[in-house]
C-alpha positions as a LaTeX table, in Angstrom:
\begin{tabular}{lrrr}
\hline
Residue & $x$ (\AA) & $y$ (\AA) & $z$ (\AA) \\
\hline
Unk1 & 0.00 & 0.00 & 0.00 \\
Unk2 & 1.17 & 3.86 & $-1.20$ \\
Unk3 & 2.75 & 5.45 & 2.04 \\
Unk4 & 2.80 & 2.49 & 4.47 \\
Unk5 & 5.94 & 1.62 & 6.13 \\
Unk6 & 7.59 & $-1.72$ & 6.28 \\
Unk7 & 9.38 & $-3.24$ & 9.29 \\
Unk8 & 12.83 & $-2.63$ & 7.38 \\
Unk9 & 11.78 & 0.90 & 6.61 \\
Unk10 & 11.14 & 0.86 & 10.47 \\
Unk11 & 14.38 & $-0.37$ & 11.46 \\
Unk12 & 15.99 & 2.02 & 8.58 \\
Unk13 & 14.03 & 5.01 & 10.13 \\
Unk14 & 14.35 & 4.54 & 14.02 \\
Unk15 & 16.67 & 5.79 & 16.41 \\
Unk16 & 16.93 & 4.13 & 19.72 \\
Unk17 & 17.94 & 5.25 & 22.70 \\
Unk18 & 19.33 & 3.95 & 25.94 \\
Unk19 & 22.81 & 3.50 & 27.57 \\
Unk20 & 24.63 & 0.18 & 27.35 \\
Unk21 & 28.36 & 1.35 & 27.91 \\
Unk22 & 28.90 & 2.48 & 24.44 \\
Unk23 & 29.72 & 6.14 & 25.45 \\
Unk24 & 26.61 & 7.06 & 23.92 \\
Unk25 & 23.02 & 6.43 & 24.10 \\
Unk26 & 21.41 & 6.44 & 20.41 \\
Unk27 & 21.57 & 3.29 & 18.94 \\
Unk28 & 20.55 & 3.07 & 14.83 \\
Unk29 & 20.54 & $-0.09$ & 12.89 \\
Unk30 & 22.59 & $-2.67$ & 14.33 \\
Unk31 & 24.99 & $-0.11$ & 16.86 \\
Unk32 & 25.73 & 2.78 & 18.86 \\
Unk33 & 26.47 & 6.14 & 16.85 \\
Unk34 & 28.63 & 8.33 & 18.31 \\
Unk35 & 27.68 & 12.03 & 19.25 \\
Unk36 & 30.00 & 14.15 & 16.71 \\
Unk37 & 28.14 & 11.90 & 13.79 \\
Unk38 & 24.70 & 12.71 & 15.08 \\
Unk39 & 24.45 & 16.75 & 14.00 \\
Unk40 & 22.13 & 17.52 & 17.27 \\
Unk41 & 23.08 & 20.53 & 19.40 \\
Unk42 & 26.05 & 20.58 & 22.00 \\
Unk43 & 23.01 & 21.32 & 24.73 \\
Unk44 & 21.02 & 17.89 & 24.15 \\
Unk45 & 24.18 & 16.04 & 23.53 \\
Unk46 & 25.72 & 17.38 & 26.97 \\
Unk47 & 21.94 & 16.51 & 28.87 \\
Unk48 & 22.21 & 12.87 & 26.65 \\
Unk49 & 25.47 & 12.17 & 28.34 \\
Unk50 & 24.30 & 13.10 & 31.86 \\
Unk51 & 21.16 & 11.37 & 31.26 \\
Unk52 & 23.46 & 8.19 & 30.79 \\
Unk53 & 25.94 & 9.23 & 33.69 \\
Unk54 & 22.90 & 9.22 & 36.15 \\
Unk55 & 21.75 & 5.47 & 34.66 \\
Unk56 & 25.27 & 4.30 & 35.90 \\
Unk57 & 24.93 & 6.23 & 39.42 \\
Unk58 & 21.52 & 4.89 & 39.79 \\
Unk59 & 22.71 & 1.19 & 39.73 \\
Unk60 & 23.59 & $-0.81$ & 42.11 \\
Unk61 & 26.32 & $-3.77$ & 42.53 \\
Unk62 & 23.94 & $-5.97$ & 40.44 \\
Unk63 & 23.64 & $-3.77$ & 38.19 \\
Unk64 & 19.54 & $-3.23$ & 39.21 \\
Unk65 & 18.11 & 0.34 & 39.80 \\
Unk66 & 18.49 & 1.09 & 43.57 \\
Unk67 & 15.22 & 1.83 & 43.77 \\
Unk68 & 12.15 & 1.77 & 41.15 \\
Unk69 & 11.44 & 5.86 & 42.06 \\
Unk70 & 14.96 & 5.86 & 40.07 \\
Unk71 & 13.82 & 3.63 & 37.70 \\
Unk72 & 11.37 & 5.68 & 36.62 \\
Unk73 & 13.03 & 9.25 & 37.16 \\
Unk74 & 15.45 & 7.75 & 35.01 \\
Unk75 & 12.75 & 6.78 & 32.16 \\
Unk76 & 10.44 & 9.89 & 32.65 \\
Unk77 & 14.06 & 12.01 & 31.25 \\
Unk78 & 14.68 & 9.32 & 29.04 \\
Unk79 & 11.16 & 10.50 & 27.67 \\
Unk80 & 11.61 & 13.75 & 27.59 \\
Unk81 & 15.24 & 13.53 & 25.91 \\
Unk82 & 13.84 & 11.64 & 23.54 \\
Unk83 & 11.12 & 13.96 & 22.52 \\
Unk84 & 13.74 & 16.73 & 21.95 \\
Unk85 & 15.90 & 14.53 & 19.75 \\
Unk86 & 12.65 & 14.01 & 18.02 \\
Unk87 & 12.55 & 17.26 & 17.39 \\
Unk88 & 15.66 & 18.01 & 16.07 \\
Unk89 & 15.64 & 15.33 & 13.75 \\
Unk90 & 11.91 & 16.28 & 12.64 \\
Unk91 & 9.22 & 13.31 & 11.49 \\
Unk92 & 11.16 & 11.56 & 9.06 \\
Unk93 & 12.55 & 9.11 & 12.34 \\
Unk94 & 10.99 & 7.93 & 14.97 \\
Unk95 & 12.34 & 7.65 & 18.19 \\
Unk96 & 12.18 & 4.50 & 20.34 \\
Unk97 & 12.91 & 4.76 & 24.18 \\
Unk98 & 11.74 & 2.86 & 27.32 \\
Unk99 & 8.18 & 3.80 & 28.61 \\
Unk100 & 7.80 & 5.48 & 32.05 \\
Unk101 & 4.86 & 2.85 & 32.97 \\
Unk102 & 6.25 & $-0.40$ & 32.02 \\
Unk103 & 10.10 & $-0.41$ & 31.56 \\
Unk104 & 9.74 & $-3.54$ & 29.79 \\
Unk105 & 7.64 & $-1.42$ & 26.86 \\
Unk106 & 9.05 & 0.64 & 24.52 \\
Unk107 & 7.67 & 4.09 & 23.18 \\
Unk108 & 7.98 & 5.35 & 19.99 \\
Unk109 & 8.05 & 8.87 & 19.78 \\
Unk110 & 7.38 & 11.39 & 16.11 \\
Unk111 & 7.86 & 14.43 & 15.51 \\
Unk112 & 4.93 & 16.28 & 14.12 \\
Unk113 & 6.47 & 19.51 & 12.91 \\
Unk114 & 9.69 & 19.56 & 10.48 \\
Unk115 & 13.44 & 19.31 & 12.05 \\
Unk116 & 14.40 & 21.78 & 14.23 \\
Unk117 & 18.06 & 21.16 & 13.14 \\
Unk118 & 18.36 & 20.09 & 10.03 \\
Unk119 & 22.09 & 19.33 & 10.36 \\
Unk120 & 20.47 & 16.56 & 12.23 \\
Unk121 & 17.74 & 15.31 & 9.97 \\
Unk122 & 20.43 & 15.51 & 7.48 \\
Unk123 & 23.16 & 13.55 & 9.97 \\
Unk124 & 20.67 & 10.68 & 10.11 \\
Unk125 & 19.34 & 10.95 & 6.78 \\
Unk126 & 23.09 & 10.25 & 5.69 \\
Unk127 & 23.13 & 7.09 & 8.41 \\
Unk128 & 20.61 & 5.61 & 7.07 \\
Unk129 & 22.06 & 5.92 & 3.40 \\
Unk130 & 24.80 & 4.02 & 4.77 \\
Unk131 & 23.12 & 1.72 & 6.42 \\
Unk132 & 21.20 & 0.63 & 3.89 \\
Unk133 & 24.35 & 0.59 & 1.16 \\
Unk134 & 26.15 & $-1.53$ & 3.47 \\
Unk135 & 23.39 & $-4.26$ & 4.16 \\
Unk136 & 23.21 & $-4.46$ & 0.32 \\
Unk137 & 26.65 & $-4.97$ & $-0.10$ \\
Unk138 & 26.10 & $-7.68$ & 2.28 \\
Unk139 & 23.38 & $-9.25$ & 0.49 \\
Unk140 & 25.82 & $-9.19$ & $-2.73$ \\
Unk141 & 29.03 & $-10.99$ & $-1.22$ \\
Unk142 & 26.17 & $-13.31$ & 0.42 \\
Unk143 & 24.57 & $-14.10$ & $-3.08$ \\
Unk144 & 28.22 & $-14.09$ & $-5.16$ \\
Unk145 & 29.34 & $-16.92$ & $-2.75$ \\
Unk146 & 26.83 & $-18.99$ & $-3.44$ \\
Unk147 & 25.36 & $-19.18$ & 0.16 \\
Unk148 & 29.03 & $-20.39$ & 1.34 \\
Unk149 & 29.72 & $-18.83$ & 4.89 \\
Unk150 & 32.00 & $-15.52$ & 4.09 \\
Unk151 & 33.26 & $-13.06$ & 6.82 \\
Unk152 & 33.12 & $-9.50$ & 5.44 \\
Unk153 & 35.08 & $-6.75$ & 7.14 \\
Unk154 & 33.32 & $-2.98$ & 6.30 \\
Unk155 & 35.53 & $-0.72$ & 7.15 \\
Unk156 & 38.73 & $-2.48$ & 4.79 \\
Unk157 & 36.49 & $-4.03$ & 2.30 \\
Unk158 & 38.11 & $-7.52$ & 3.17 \\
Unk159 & 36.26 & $-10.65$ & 2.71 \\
Unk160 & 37.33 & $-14.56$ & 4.27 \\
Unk161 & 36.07 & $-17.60$ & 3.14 \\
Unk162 & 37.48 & $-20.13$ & 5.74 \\
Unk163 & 37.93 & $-23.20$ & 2.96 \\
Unk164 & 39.46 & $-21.02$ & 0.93 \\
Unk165 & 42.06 & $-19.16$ & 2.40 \\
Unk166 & 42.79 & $-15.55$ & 2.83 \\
Unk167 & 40.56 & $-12.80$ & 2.17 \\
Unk168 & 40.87 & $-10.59$ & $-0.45$ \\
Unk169 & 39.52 & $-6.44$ & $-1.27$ \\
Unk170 & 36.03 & $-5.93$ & $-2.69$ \\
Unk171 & 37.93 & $-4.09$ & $-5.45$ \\
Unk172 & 39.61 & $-6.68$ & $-6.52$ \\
Unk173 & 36.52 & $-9.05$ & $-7.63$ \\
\hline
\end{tabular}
């Protein structure tokens, strides 16, 4: 249907957001993406990083919220971070962060107006173009092995096939 959107559009189009000791807390695709790639202001990426800080502060030995009043302090901010990331990044992504009611459910936050910062729309607009170049390059050394198991390196171009021996460059076929 004209205008619906697909679970891989989905996954294409939504930033997550939580802290997981990655040194940052927006997640999109299959990782963490680091603050200087993002294009959002220095003022929510400075209240992002707190925002994480007090997570770790908030935890005890076990790694468990020392209390649920935390627990939920910690997602009511998480809420409200994530609608001003929304907004900076405008309608085109949704934002997916843990509910204030049920920290097991997830809310998914849009923007209704457009970006606030469109050096940020345009940051992820740009991660997703990757994202979705390098998950069909994937798909291609997948299909041009044959279905054989092959490792495939991004960021050197490298690919292994273990029967075969070393790897060799995507540019060299």
């Amino acid at each position: 249907m004209p205008g619906e959107t697909t679970d891989e559009d989905a996954r294409h189009e939504t930033i997550r957001m939580f802290p997981d000791y990655a040194d940052t807390v927006l997640w999109f695709g299959d990782g963490p993406v680091e603050y200087s790639d993002t294009g959002l202001t220095a003022a929510l990426i400075d209240d992002l990083q707190r925002w994480e800080q007090t997570f770790y502060e908030s935890r005890n030995g076990d790694l468990e919220f020392v209390s649920r009043a935390a627990e939920a302090a910690h997602a009511e901010e998480g809420v409200q971070l994530a609608e001003r990331v929304s907004a900076e990044v405008g309608p085109r992504f949704a934002i997916a962060c843990d509910s204030v009611e049920d920290p097991t459910e997830t809310v998914l936050l849009r923007a209704e107006r457009p970006a606030e910062n469109p050096a940020a729309e345009a940051a992820f607009a740009c991660l997703r173009e990757e994202l979705i170049a390098e998950e069909k390059r994937t798909a291609e050394i997948f299909a041009e092995s044959g279905g054989v198991w092959v490792a495939y390196a991004p960021l050197s171009g490298e690919t292994f096939t273990p029967n075969l021996g070393s790897g060799h460059s995507q540019d060299q076929g």
